[in-house]
C-alpha positions, -999 to +999 in steps of 0.1 A: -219+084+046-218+115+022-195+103-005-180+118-039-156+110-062-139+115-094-108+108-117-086+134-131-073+116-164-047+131-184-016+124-202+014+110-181+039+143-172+012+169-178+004+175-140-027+158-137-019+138-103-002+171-094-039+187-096-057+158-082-036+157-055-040+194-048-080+190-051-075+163-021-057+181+004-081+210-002-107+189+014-090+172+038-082+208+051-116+219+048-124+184+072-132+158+052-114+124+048-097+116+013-077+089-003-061+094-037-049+067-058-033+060-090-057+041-111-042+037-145-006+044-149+017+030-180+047+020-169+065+030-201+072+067-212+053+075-239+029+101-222+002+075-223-032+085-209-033+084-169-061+082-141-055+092-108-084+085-085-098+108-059-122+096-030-135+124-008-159+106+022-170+120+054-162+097+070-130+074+073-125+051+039-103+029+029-101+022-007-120+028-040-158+029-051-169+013-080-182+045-103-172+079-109-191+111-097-172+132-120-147+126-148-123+155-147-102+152-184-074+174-189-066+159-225-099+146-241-083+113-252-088+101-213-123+106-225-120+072-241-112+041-219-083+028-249-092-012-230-112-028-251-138-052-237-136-085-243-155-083-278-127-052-286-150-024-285-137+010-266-159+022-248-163+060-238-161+064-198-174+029-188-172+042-147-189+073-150-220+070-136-257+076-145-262+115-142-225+118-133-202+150-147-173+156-175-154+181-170-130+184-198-102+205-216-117+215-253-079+232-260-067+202-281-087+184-306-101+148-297-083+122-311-100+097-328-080+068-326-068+053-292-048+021-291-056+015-327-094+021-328-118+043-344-138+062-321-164+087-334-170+117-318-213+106-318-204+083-300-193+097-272-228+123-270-249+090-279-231+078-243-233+108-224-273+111-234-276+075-221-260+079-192-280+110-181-243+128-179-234+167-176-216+180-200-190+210-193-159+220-217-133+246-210-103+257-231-080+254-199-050+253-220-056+280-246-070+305-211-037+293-195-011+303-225-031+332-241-040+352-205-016+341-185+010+327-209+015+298-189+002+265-203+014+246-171-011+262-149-041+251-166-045+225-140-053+252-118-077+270-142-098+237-134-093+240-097-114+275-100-135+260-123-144+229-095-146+257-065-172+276-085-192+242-095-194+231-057-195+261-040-163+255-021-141+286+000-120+301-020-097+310+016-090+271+014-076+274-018-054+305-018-047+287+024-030+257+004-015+277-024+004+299+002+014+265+020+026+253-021+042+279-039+063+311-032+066+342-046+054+349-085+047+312-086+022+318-060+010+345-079+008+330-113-015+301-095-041+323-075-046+341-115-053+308-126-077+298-098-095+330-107-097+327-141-115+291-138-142+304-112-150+335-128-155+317-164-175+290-147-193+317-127-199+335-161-214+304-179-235+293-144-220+260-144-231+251-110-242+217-094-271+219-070-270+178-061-231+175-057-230+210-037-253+190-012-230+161-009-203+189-002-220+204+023-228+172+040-189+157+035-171+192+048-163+191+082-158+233+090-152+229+129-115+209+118-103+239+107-084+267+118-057+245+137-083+221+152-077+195+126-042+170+135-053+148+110-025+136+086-025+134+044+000+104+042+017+083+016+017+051+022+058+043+013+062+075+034+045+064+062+065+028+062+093+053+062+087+075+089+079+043+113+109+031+105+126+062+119+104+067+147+115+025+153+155+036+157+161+022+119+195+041+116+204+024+083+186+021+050+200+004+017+177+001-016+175+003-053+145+016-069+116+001-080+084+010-084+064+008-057+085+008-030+112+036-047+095+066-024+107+044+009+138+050-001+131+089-011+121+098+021+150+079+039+173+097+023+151+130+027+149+127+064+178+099+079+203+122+082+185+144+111+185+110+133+220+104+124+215+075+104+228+066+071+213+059+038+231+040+006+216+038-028+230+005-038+235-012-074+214-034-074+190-051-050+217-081-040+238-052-029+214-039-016+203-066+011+239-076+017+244-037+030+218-042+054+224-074+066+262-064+070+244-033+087+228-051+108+256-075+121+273-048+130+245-037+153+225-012+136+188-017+126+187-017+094+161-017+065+157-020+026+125-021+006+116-035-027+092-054-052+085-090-065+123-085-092+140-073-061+131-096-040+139-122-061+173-111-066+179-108-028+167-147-021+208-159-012+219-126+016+181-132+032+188-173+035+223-161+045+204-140+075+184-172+084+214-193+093+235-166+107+207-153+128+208-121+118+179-094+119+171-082+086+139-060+080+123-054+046+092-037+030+079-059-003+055-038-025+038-062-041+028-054-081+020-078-104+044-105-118+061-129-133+091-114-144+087-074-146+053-079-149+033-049-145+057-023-122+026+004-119+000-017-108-014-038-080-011-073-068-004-099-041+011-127-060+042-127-035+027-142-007+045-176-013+076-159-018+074-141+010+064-171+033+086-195+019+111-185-009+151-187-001+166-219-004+168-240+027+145-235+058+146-211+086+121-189+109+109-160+091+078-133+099+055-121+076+031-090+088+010-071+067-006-035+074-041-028+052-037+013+053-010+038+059-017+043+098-021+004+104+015+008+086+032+030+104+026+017+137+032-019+127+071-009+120+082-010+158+065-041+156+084-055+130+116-044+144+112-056+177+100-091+165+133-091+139+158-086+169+136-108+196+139-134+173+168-127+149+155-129+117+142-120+080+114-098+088+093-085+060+061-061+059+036-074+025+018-052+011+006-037-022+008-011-047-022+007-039-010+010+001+024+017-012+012+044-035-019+057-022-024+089-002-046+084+030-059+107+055-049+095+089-049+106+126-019+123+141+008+098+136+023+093+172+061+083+179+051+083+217+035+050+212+067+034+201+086+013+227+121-002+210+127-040+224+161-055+208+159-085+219+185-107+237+213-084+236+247-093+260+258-069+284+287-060+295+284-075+327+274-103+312+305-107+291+330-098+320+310-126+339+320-149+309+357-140+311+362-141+346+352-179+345+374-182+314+345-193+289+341-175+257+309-159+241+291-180+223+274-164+194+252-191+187+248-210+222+222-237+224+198-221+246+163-230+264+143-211+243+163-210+214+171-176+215+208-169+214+225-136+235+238-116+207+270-092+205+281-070+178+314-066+163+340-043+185+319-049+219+342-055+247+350-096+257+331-108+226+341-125+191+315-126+167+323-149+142+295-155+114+292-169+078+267-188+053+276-225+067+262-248+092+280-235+125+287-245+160+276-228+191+308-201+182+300-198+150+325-219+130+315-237+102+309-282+110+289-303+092+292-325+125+253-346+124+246-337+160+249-302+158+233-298+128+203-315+145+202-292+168+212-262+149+179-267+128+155-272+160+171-241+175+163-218+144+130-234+134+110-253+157+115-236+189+107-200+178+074-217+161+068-224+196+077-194+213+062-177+186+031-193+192+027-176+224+039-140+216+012-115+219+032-089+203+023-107+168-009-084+155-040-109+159-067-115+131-094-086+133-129-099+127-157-078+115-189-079+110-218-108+127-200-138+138-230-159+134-228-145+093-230-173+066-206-160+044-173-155+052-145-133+043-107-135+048-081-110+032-053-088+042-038-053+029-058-033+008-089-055+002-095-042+033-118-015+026-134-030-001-145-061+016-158-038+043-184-022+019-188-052+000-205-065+034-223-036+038-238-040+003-247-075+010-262-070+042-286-042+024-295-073+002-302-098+028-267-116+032-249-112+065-213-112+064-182-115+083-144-104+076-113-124+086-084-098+087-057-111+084-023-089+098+003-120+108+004-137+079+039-159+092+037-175+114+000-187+113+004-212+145-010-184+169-038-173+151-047-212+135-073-215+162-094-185+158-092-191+117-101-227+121-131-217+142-142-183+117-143-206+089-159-238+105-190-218+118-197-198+082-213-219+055-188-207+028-160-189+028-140-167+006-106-152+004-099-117-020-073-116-034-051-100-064-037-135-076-046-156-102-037-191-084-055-182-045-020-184-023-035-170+004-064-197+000-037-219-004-017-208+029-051-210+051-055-248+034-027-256+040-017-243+075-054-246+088-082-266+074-073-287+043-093-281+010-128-284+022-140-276-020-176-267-011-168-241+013-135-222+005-142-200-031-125-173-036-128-138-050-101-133-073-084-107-094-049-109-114-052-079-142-036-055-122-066-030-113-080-029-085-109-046-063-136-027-060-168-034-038-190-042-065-163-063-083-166-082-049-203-086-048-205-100-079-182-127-078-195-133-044-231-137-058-217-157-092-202-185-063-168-174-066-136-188-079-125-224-070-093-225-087-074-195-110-100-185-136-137-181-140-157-211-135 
């Protein structure tokens, strides 16, 4: 696989994800397959430095590499990595790799102190000797104002500067910018595109080895309308499978990383006649759509670890009056607000088991923005067959990554609501003088729901224990059976349901070592194994995609981990929870064969960062051993 990439560091507002994003879709229109990623984002505005990553593969991928090809710094402080190490050096680019390229603004002078420490300019050429690195600085911002007396298009001036290095078309360019910008914007950009390659051109900045991994990552023949290939959001994608679903209702408060779900809603639900409220809060939020819902609609809200929290009393409300609630939880990392701009999976728990009380619930959770999109209908149809909180868990990369994906296809979607009444049915119900029962005591367990307003029904619901109408009792028998209705039957039925995505297993089954994830370790742990194998180790990967209710799936787990001779779960936790949910729901503790791989800073898991800790034993409990 012909591979390349490179961060494009900056400050936060200065347009440096604006430009990296730009770069992507380049290639992906000139074939090849990209994800983009933000790597280092402050939460707080104080123009901090930024990274934005950008992975350009020939092939599909998944997540990020370990080392940079090219550092691409449009202020020279992202020069300097302002994390100390654990002895509270800075250190200079630590992911650049050997022989790898800096590309870098020289408009503003360097400044020497980042996050309170001294850095001397020696240093950095001391580094860039060591590391073999190529060195290339460009007044972008002072070309920018003085020629074209715009300093916002400097971004650009590094665009032409990149073309010229890699010996990329410039028709791919000027294609995009005409698909971008209009009129003298338009203009303003193509200047700047020219002024980069031509200065470049004038100083022969070219790269013979990286123009060979161009050549070899470029895909020509997708062009010129041949290519149906997709550059996707995650959020967005969660959005637009919603739509394609029949979601025709969508209340949420933002919060990073779910806030784009609800910018696209409200960008696009009003062409399927839908609705969209931005609530006050996030309790509001869920009580819209659960009212929503009741009232027949299917409804959705999305949100992370804070707002999820907060919405803990309307989703137990939705457990004991049966009603389908669907919701998207961006995982970042916690407690409290934690870190809102970066990664994590420390809501597993909550999502499996938080509300008070106990009630049926399904957890499903997508790895990539395709494997997103068409697990929405999913979702859906699972919330209404079984009436209940239905949540998608995934992560802050997913949510906030771009991916390139196949043609995203709404034909594939078939809408199943469940046990819904008819008319007939109801008319049947009258004529024999018996009144709809909301929650009647059923074989399976599954109720025939009404909505409010539909002919010959009353649909009477609240929080409290309730009879078969839905009135409140606290009478023992029904309670009893109240409980087994909303719990242990649908475990049962639920058991059985092929719609619930199965485990996908990768890799030799016969393998030693064992893997089990789900989300966006995904790719990682793929090349992790590939690394591995190059070494000598064979591996297989467990991925997980129903992570509640485990009962269908216990057999196939129980069977992956009992014929590997260790096993271990990655995962963005400190504490192992999804180690914790397979011990518990599966196999017991078994100490000398579960590890894990573990990671709870907020950055991301990397395939190296896997291998390592894989190779060092692993993780028995939070910490390193």
């Amino acid at each position: 696989m012909a591979d390349f990439q490179f961060a494009a560091a900056g400050r936060a507002g200065d347009g440096s994800f604006t430009a990296a994003r730009f770069f992507a879709e380049v290639m992906k229109d000139l074939g090849a397959w990209v994800t983009i990623w933000r790597e280092d984002i402050y939460s707080n505005i104080e123009t901090r430095p930024t990274v934005f990553g950008v992975r350009i593969s020939s092939d599909r991928i998944y997540g990020p590499n370990d080392l940079w090809d090219m550092l691409w710094a449009l202020d020279q402080s992202a020069i300097i990595d302002d994390s100390p190490d654990k002895q509270g050096r800075i250190t200079p680019f630590p992911r650049l790799r050997e022989g790898g390229v800096l590309l870098y603004d020289t408009s503003k002078r360097l400044q020497l102190v980042n996050a309170g420490h001294e850095v001397k300019v020696e240093m950095i050429g001391e580094l860039l000797e060591e590391k073999k690195a190529l060195s290339f600085g460009i007044a972008m911002g002072e070309m920018a104002s003085g020629q074209l007396e715009s300093y916002r298009v400097r971004n650009t001036v590094a665009l032409g500067v990149m073309a010229e290095m890699l010996d990329l078309p410039d028709e791919a360019f000027y294609e995009r910018f005409a698909r971008t910008f209009k009129n003298e914007i338009l203009e303003l950009n193509k200047k700047a595109y020219a002024l980069g390659k031509d200065y470049a051109k004038e100083q022969d900045w070219k790269l013979p080895n990286l123009r060979k991994t161009f050549a070899a990552i470029l895909r020509p023949n997708r062009r010129n309308g041949s290519d149906n290939r997709q550059f996707i959001l995650g959020n967005e994608a969660i959005a637009h499978g919603a739509l394609a679903a029949g979601c025709r209702f969508y209340a949420g408060y933002p919060i990073t990383p779910a806030s784009e779900v609800l910018e696209e809603m409200a960008k696009h639900m009003p062409k399927f006649g839908g609705a969209i409220m931005q609530a006050d809060d996030e309790m509001s939020a869920s009580l819209h759509v659960l009212g929503a819902s009741y009232a027949g609609a299917r409804a959705m809200t999305a949100t992370s670890g804070p707002g999820f929290s907060l919405m803990q009393e309307p989703f137990s409300a939705s457990l004991i009056n049966e009603t389908p609630v669907v919701v998207g939880l961006a995982q970042r990392g916690g407690p409290g607000t934690g870190l809102p701009t970066r990664t994590g999976q420390e809501d597993l728990n909550m999502a499996v088991f938080g509300s008070h009380g106990e009630g049926f619930r399904i957890v499903l959770a997508p790895s990539d923005a395709e494997e997103a999109y068409y697990m929405m209908p999913t979702l859906f149809n699972l919330a209404e067959r079984y009436q209940c909180l239905s949540i998608l868990l995934y992560d802050q990369f997913l949510a906030q990554s771009m991916y390139t994906t196949d043609l995203l296809d709404p034909e594939r979607f078939v809408i199943d609501r469940g046990n819904l009444i008819s008319p007939d049915e109801l008319l049947a119900l009258q004529e024999r003088g018996e009144p709809y029962r909301r929650y009647a005591l059923t074989a399976d367990g599954l109720s025939p729901r009404a909505f409010p307003g539909q002919a010959g029904a009353i649909v009477y619901a609240n929080s409290n224990e309730h009879d078969e109408g839905g009135y409140t009792t606290e009478e023992q028998v029904l309670r009893y059976d109240m409980m087994l209705k909303r719990v242990t039957k649908r475990l049962a039925l639920a058991a059985q349901d092929d719609d619930f995505p199965a485990p996908e297993v990768h890799g030799d089954e016969d393998a030693e070592i064992g893997f089990i994830g789900y989300g966006a370790t995904y790719g990682p742990i793929l090349e992790a194994m590939e690394r591995l194998a190059s070494q000598g180790t064979s591996c297989k990967f467990l991925k997980l995609r129903t992570i509640w209710p485990l009962d269908r799936d216990v057999p196939m787990i129980k069977e992956f981990i009992e014929k590997a001779h260790k096993v271990f779960t990655v995962e963005q936790t400190i504490s192992g929870q999804l180690r914790g949910l397979i011990q518990r729901e599966v196999c017991g503790p078994m100490p000398l064969k579960f590890r894990s791989v573990l990671r709870w800073d907020g950055r991301l898991i990397t395939p190296g960062y896997i291998v390592d800790r894989v190779l060092a034993g692993g993780e028995l409990i939070g910490g390193e051993e």
